[in-house]
Backbone as CSV, one residue per row, in Angstrom:
resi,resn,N_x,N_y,N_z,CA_x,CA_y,CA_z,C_x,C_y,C_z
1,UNK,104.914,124.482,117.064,105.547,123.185,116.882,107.038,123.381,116.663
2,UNK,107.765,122.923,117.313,109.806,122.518,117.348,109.849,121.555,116.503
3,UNK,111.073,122.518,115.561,111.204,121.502,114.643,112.476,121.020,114.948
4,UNK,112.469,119.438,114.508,113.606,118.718,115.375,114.750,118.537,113.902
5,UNK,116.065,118.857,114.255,117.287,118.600,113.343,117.223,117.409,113.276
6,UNK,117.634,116.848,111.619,117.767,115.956,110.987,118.509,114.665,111.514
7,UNK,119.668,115.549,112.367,120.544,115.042,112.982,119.831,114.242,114.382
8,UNK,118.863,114.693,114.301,118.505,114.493,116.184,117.453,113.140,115.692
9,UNK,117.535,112.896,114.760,116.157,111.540,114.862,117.252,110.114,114.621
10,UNK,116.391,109.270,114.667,116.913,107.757,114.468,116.287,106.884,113.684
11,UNK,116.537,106.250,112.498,115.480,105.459,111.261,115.195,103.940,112.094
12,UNK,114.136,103.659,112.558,113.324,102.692,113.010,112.930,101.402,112.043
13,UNK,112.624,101.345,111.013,112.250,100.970,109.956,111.609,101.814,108.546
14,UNK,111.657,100.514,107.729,111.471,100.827,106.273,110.159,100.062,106.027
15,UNK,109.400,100.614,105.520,108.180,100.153,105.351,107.818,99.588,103.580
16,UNK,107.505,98.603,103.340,107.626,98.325,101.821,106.797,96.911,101.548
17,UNK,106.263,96.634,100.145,106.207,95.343,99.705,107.119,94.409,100.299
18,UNK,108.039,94.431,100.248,109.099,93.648,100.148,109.401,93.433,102.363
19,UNK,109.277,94.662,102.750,109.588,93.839,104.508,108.674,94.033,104.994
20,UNK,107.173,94.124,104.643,106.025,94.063,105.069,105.783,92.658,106.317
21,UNK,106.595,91.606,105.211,106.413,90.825,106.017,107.064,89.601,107.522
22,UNK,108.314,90.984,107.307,108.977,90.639,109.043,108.244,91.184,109.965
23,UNK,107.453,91.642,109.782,106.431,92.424,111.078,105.392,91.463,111.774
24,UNK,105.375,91.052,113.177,104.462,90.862,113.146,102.789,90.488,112.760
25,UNK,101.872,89.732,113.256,100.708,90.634,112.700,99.516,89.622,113.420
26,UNK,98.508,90.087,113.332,97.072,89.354,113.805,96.692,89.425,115.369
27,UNK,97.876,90.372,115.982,97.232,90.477,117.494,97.167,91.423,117.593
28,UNK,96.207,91.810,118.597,96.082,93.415,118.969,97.372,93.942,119.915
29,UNK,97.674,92.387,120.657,98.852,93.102,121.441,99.719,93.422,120.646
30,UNK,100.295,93.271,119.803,101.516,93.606,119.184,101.334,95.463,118.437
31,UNK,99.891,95.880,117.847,99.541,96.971,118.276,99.472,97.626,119.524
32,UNK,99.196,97.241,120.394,99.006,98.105,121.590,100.654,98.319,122.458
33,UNK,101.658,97.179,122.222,102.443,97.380,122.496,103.665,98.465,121.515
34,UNK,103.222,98.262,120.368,104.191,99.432,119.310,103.679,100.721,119.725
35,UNK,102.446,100.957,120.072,101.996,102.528,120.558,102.323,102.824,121.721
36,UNK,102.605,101.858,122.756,103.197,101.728,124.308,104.514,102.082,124.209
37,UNK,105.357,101.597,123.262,106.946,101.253,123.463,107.280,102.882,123.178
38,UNK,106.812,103.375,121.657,107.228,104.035,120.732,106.589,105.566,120.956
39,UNK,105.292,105.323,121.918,104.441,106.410,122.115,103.856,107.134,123.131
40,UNK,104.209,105.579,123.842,103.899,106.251,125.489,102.476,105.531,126.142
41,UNK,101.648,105.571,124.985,99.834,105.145,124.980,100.047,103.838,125.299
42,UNK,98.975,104.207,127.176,98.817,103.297,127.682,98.025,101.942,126.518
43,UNK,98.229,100.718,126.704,97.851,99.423,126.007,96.462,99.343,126.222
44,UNK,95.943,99.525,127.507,94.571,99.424,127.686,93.843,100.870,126.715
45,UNK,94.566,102.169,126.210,93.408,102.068,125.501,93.595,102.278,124.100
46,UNK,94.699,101.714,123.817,94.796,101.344,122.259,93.835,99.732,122.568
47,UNK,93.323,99.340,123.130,92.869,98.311,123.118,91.384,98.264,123.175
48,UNK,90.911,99.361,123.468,89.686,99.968,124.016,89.464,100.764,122.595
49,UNK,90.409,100.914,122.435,90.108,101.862,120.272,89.878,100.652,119.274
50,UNK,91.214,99.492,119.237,91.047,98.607,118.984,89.477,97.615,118.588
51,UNK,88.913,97.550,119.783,87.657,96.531,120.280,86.549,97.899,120.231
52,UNK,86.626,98.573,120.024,85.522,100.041,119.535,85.510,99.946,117.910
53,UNK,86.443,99.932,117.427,86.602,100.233,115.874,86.982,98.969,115.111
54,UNK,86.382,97.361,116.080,86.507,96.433,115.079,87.199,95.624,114.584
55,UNK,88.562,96.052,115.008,90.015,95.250,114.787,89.594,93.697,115.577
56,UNK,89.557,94.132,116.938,89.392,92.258,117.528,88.418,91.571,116.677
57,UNK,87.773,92.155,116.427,86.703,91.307,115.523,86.838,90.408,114.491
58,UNK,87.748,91.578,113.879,87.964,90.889,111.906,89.355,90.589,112.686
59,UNK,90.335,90.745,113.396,91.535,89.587,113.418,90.918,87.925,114.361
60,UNK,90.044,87.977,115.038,89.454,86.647,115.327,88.801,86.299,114.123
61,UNK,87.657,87.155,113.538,87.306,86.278,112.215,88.227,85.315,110.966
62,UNK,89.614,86.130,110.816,90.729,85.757,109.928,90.987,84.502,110.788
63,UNK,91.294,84.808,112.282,91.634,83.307,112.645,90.649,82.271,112.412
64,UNK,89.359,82.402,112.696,88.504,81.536,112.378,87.855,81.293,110.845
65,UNK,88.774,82.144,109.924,88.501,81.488,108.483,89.943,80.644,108.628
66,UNK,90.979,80.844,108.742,91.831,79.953,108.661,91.787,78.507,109.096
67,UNK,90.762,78.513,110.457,90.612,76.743,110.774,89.369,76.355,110.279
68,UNK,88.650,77.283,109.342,87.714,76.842,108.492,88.172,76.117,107.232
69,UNK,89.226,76.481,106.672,89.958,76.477,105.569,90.270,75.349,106.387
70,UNK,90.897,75.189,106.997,91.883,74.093,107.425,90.999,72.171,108.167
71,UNK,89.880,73.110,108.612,88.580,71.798,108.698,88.236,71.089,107.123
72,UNK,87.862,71.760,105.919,87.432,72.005,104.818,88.324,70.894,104.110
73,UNK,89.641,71.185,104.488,90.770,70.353,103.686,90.956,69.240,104.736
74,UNK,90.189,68.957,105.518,90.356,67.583,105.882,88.873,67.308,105.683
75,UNK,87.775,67.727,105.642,86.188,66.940,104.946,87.024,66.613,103.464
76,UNK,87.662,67.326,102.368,87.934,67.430,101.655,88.515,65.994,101.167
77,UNK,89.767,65.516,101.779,90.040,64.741,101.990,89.364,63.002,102.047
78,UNK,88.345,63.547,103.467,88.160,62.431,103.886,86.851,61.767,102.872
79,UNK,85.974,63.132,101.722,85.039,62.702,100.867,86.231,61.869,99.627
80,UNK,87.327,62.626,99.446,88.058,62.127,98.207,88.258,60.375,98.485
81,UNK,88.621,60.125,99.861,88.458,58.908,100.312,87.104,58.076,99.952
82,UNK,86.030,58.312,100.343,84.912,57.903,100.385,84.408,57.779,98.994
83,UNK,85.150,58.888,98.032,84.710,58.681,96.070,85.279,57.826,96.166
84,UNK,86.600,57.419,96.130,87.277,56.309,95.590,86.723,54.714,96.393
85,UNK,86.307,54.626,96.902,85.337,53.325,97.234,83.856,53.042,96.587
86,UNK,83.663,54.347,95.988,81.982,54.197,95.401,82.233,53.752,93.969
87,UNK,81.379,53.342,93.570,81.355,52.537,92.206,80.828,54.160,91.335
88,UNK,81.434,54.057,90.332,81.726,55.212,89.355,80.378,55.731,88.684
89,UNK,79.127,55.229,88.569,78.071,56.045,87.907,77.102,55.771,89.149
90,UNK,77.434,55.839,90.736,76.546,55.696,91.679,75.658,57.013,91.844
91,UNK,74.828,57.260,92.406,74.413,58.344,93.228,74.870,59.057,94.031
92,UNK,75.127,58.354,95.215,75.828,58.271,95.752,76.856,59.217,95.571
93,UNK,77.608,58.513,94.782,79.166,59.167,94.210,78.743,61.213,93.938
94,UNK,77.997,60.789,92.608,77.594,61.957,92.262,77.353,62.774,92.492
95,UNK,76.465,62.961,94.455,76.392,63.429,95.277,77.809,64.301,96.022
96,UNK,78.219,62.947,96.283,79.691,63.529,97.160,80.521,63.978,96.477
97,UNK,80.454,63.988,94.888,81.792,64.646,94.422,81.261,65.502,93.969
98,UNK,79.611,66.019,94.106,79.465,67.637,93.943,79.784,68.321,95.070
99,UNK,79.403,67.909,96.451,80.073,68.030,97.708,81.756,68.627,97.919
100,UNK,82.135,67.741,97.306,83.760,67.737,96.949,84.279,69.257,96.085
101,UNK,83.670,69.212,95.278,83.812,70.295,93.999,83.562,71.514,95.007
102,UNK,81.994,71.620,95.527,81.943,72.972,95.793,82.361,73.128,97.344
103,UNK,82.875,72.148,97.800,83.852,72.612,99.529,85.324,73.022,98.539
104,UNK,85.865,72.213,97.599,87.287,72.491,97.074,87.365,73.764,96.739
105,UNK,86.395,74.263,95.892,86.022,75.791,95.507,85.709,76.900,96.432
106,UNK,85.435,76.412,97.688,85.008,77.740,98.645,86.694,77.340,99.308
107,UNK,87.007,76.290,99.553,88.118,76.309,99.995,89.304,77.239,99.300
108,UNK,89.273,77.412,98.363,90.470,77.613,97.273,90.175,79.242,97.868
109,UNK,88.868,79.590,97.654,88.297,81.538,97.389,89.089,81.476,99.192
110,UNK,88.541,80.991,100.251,89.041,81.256,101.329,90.580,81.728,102.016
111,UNK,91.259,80.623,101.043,92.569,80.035,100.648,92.981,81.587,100.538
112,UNK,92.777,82.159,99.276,93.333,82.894,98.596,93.293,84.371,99.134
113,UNK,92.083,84.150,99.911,91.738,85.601,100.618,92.946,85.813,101.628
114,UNK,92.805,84.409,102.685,94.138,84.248,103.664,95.670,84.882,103.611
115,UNK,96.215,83.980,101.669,97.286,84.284,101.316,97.583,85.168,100.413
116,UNK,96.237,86.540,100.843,96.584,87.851,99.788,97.729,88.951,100.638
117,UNK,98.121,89.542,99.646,99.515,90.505,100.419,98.875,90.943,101.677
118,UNK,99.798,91.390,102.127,99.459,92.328,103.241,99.395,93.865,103.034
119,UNK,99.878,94.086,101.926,100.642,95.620,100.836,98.381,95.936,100.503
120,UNK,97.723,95.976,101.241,96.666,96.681,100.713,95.830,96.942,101.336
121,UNK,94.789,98.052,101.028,93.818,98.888,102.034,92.435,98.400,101.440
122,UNK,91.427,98.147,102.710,90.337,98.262,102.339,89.356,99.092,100.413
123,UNK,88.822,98.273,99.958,88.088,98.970,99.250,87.165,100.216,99.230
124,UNK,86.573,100.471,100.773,86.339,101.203,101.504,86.346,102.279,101.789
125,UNK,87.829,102.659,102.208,88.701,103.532,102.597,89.206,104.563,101.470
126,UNK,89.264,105.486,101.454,89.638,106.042,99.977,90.799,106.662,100.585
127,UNK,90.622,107.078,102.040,92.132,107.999,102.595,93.244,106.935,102.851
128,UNK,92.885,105.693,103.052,94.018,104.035,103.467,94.296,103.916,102.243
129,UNK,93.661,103.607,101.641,93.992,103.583,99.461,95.251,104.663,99.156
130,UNK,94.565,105.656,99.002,95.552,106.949,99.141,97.051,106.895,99.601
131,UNK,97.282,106.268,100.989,97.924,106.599,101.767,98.803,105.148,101.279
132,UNK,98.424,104.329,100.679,99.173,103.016,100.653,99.447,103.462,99.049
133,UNK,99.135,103.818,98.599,99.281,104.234,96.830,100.792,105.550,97.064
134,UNK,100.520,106.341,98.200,101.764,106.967,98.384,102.859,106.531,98.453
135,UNK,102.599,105.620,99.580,103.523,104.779,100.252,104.500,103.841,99.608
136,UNK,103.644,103.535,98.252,104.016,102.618,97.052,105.140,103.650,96.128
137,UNK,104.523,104.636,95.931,105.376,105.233,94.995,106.625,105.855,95.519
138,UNK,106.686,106.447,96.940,107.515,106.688,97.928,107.846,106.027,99.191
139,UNK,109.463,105.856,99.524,109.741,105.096,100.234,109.252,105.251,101.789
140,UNK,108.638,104.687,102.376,108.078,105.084,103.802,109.043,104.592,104.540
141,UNK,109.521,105.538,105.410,110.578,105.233,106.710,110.279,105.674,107.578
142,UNK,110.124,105.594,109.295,109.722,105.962,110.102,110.943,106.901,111.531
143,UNK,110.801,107.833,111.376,112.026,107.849,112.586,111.224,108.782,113.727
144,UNK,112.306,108.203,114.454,111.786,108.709,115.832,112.873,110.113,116.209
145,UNK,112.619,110.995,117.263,113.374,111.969,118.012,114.278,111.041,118.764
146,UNK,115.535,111.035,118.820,116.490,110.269,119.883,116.194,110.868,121.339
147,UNK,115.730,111.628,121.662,115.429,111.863,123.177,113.787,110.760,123.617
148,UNK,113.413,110.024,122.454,112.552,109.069,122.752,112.541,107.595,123.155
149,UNK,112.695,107.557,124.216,113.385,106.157,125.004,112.868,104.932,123.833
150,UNK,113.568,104.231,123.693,112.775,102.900,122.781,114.154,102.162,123.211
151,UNK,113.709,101.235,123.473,114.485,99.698,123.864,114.980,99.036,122.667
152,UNK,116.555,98.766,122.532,117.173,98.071,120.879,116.344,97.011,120.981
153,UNK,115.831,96.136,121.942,115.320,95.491,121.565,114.090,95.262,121.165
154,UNK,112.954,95.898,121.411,112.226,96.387,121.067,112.249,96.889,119.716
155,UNK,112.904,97.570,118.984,113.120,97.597,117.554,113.238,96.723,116.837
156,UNK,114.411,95.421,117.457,114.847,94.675,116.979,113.178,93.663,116.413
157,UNK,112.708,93.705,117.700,111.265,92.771,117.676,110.384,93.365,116.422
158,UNK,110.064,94.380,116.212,109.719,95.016,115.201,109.960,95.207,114.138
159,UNK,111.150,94.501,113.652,111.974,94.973,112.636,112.587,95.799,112.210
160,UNK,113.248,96.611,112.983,113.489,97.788,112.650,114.879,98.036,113.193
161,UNK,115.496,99.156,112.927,117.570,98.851,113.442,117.171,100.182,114.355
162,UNK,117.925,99.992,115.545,118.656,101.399,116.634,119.789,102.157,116.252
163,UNK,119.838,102.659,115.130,120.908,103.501,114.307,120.311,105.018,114.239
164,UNK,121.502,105.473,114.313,121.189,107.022,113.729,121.519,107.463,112.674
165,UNK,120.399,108.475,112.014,120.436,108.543,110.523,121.501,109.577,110.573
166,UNK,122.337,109.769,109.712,123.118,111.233,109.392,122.718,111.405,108.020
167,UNK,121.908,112.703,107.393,121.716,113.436,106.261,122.573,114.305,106.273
């Protein structure tokens, strides 16, 4: 393995709590294209790893809890409507505003799952845990070899600057 001078790379981005969330996120293309731009790997089979190991799956499921969440708060709604026309010790009522209570409550857990950081690894995973617990305590920066074609703009899309580091 050649080891490349300090001088010869370029800082791409900074990886952190804090710009986690100029990146992209929820498509596979936007993976398959950072391994294309940055790596060379054809898209079709980061896409083929992708849809093997599950990713299309759980990023369509996230989309489809989000317009679950988002159906939920309009039943939600339209029962809060329907209490306020029922006479106050009905059945009726009593019914729909347990209805109410426990859609508001799965709504909220759904809610919250949606708008959790992005800063975390599976429970699962003990080497992603690991690796994000590093990552936390040390600053993660990514650079590339400057003899590695990457498009400014292309960085730019990514978040990341076309500068060269000098140490």
């Amino acid at each position: 393995m050649e080891l490349i001078n300090i001088k010869d790379i370029k800082k791409i981005f900074e990886l952190n709590p804090k710009t986690i969330n100029s990146f992209r996120q929820n498509k596979p293309r936007y993976i398959a294209r950072d391994f294309e731009n940055l790596f060379g790997i054809d898209e079709r089979l980061t896409y083929m790893i992708l849809l093997a190991r599950g990713v299309f799956k759980w990023l369509a499921v996230r989309e489809k809890l989000i317009k679950l969440k988002n159906q939920w708060k309009e039943e939600i709604t339209e029962l809060n409507s329907q209490l306020q026309k029922l006479p106050k010790n009905s059945k009726e009522r009593k019914i729909l505003a347990e209805r109410w209570k426990t859609l508001n409550k799965c709504r909220e857990q759904i809610r919250k799952l949606c708008h959790s950081t992005r800063w975390q690894a599976p429970d699962n995973d003990e080497k992603a845990k690991r690796f994000l617990e590093h990552i936390t305590k040390n600053k993660l920066i990514v650079y590339l070899p400057l003899d590695i074609e990457v498009k400014s703009d292309y960085l730019k899309s990514i978040g990341g600057k076309n500068e060269k580091e000098n140490r």
